[in-house]
C-alpha positions in Angstrom: -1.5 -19.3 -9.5 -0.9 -19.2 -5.5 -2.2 -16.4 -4.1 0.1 -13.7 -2.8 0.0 -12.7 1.3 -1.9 -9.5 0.3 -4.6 -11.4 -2.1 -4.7 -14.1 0.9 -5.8 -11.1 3.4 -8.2 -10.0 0.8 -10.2 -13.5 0.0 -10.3 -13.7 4.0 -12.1 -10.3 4.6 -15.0 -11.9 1.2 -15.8 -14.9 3.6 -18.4 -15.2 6.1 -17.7 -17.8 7.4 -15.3 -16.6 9.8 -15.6 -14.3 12.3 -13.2 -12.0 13.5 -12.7 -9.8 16.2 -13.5 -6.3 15.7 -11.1 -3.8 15.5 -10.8 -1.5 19.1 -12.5 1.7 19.1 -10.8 5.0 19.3 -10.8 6.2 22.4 -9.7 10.5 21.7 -7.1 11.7 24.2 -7.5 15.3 25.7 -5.2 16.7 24.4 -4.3 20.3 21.9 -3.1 20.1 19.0 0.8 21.5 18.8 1.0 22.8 15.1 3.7 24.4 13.2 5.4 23.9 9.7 9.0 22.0 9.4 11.7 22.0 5.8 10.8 18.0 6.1 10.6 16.3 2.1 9.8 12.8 3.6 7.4 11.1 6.2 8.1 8.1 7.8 5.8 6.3 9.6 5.0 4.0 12.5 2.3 1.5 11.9 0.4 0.2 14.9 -0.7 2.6 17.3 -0.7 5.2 14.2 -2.2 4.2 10.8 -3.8 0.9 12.8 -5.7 0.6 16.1 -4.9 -2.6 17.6 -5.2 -3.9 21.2 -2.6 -3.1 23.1 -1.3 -0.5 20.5 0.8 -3.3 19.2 1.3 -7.0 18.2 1.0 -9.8 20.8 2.1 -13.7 20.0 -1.1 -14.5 22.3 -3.9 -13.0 23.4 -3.8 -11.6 27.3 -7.1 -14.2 27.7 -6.1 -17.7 27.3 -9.5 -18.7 25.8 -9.1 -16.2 22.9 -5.6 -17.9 22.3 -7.2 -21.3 22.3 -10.1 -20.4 20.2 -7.7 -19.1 17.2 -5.5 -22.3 17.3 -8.7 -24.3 17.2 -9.4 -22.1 14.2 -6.0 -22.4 12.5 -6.2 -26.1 12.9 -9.3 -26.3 11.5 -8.6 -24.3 8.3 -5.4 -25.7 7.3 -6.6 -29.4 7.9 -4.0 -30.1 10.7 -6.0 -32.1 13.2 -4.6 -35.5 11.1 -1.2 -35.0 11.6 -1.3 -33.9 15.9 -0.3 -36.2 18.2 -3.2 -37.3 19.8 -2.7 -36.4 23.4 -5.2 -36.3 25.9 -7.0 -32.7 26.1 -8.4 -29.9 23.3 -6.5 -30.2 20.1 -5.7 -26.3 20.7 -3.7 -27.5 23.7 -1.7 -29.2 22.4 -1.5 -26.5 19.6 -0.5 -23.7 22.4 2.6 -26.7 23.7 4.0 -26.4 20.2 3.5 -22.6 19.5 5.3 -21.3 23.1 8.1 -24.0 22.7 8.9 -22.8 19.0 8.9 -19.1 20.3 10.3 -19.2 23.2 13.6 -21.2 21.5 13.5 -18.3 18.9 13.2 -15.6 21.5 16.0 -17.2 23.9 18.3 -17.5 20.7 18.3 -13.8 20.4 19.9 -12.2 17.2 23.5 -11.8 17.2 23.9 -9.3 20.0 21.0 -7.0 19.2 19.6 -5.7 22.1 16.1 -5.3 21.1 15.5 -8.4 18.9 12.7 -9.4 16.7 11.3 -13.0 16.2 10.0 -13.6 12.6 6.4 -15.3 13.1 6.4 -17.4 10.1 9.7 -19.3 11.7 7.3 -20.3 14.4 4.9 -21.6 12.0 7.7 -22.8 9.7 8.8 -24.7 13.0 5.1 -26.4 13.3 4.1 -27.4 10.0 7.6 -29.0 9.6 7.0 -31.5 12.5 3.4 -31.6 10.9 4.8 -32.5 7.7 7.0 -35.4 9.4 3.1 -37.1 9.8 2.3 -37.3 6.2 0.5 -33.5 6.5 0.1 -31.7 3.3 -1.2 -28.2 1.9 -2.4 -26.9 -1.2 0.8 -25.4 -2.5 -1.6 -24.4 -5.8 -3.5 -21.6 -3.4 -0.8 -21.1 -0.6 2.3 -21.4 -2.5 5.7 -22.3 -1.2 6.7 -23.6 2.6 8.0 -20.3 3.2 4.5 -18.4 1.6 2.5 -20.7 3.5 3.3 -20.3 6.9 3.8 -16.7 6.4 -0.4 -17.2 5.3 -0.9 -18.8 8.8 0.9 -16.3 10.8 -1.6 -14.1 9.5 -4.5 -16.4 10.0 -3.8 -16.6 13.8 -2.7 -13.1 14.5 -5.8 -11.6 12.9 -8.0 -14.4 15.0 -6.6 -13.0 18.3 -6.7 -8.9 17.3 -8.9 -7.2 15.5 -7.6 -4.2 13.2 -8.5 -1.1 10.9 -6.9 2.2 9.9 -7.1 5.1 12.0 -9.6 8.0 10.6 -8.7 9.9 8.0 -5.6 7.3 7.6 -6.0 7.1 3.8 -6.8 10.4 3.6 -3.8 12.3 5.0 -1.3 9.1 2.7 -3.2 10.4 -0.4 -2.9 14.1 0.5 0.6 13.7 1.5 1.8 11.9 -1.9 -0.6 14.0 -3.6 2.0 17.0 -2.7 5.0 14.8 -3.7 6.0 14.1 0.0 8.5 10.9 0.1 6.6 8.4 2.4 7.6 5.7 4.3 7.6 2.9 7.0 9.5 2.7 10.0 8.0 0.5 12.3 7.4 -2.7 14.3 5.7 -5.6 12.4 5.5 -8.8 10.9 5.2 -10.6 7.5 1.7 -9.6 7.2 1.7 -6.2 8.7 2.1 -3.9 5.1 -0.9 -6.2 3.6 -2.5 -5.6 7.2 -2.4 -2.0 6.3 -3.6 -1.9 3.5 -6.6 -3.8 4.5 -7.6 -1.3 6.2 -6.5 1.5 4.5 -8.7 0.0 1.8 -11.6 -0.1 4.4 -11.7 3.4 4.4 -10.7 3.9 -0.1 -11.9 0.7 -2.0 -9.2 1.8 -4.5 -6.5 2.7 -2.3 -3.0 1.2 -3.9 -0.6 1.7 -0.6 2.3 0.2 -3.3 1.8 3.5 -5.0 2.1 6.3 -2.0 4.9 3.8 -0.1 7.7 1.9 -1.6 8.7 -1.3 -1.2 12.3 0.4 -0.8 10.6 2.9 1.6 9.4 0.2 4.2 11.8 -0.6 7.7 9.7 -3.3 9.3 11.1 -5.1 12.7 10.5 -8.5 11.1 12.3 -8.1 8.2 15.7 -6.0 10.1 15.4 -8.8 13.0 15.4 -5.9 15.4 12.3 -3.8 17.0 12.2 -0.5 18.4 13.7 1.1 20.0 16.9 -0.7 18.3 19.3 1.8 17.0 19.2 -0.7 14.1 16.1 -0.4 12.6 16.7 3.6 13.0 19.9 3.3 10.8 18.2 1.5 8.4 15.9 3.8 7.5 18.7 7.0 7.3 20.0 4.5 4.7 16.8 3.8 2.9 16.2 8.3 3.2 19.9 8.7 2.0 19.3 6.7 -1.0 16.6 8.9 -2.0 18.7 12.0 -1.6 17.0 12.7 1.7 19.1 13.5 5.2 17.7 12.8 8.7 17.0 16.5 9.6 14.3 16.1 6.5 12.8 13.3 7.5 9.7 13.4 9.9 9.1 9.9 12.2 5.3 9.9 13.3 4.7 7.8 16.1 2.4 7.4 19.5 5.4 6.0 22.0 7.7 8.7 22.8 10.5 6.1 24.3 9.8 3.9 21.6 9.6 6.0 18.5 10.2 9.8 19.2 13.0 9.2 21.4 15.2 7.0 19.0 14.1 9.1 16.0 15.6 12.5 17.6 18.7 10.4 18.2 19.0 9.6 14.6 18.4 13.6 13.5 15.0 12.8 12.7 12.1 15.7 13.1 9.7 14.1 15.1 5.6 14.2 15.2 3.4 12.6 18.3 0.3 11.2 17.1 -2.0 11.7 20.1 -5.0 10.4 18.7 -6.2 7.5 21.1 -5.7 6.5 24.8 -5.3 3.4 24.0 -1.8 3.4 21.9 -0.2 6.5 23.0 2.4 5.9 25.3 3.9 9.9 27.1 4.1 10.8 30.5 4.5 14.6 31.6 8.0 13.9 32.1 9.1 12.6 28.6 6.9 15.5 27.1 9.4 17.8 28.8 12.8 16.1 27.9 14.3 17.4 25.4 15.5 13.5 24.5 11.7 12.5 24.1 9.5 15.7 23.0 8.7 16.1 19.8 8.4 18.7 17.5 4.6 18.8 17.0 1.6 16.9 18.1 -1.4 15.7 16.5 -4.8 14.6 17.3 -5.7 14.1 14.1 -3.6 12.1 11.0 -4.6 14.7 8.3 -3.3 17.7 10.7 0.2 16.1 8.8 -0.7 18.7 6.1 0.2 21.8 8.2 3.4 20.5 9.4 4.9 20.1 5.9 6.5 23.3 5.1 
């Protein structure tokens, strides 16, 4: 039986015979605390920059070093056999590689989606977009491990993205999810992210609790992800969509609480929609507030945290 995205991230981790670039380390900001309880009955939260450190405090299609870039296409080629079925043009085969990659996204980024101002490309279209000219050369793939087309690339995307940033939960990540559902608190996602970004999290949530189930303390239902709504923050879409997914449960904005370390990216859009609104403040190198949106009333939240597990004392 092919193995699903989330057993594929798993059987990567078991191998040694790839290395991968370590996740960044936490670098605490100075910064107090602001504590105090809100009526909330649901949590929703961002993903990168929150529950995961990555460079940049986000996703990147390529690495800002061209020779990390090359060295994960060379390593994509290599693991899915694709050297057979690339023209052979003069130059490294990651080259090449890199001339297919920024001409697939770039045609997905220009075609926009439908009038939303803040689209989202889907990552697995640009590796849909390869491996279907690849295929047009007699290249094949182990639908037996990978699965379908659509499962494969989606398996690739991952491949490449975790070969150009290294992730892993923030501390005490699992800790303040289990504590949370523990108390019966509704949790959710609202966030910017791919395919692979809710088996991404549980990687490393699983870093932290070998037997952490993230199926069990978030929904399926509960989970706004950019890639899957086609739109990315600060898009008023993907903030509607997840008053839907809270009405369904029963649950209005003014009871939901939006973590998040951008203040113009998730704490402003959030307050728009009714949400309450928590500032994780818990590394330099993904929070995003200057003194200025910390005193507009558009952008400030309701509390701040330096710490994921200081959650607790803001649910009343």
């Amino acid at each position: 039986m092919a193995l699903t995205l989330e057993q594929y991230v798993e059987r990567l981790d078991s191998r040694s015979d790839l290395p991968w670039p370590s996740a960044p380390k936490v670098d605490p900001v100075k910064a107090k605390p602001s504590l105090h309880a809100l009526p909330v009955k649901a949590v929703f939260w961002t993903v990168y920059g929150t529950l995961i450190a990555i460079p940049a405090g986000e996703i990147q299609f390529e690495h800002p070093q061209d020779f990390v870039t090359d060295a994960a296409l060379d390593k994509v080629i290599k693991e899915f056999k694709m050297w057979n079925s690339m023209s052979r043009k003069p130059g490294a085969p990651s080259a090449y590689m890199k001339e297919l990659f920024r001409k697939a996204l770039t045609t997905m980024q220009m075609a926009g989606s439908g009038g939303e101002k803040h689209p989202e490309v889907q990552v697995e279209r640009v590796w849909d977009d390869i491996v279907k000219k690849l295929l047009q050369k007699d290249y094949s793939f182990d639908a037996s491990t990978y699965g379908t087309m659509a499962d494969y690339v989606k398996k690739i995307a991952y491949f490449y993205h975790a070969s150009i940033q290294g992730t892993g939960a923030y501390p005490t990540a699992a800790d303040a999810l289990k504590l949370l559902a523990d108390r019966g608190v509704t949790q959710g996602l609202l966030a910017d992210g791919q395919c692979f970004t809710v088996g991404q999290l549980q990687r490393g949530l699983r870093q932290q609790d070998p037997g952490f189930e993230l199926a069990g303390v978030i929904p399926e239902s509960l989970r706004v992800i950019s890639a899957d709504r086609k739109a990315k923050k600060p898009s008023d879409t993907l903030f509607k969509a997840a008053v839907q997914v809270a009405a369904a449960r029963g649950i209005t904005p003014g009871e939901v609480l939006h973590v998040g370390s951008n203040l113009a990216r998730d704490i402003g859009p959030a307050k728009k929609a009714g949400f309450r609104t928590a500032l994780f403040a818990g590394d330099r190198n993904s929070l995003a507030a200057t003194p200025e949106q910390l005193k507009d009333p558009a952008t400030r939240p309701d509390v701040l945290l330096t710490e994921l597990t200081q959650i607790l004392d803001v649910i009343a």
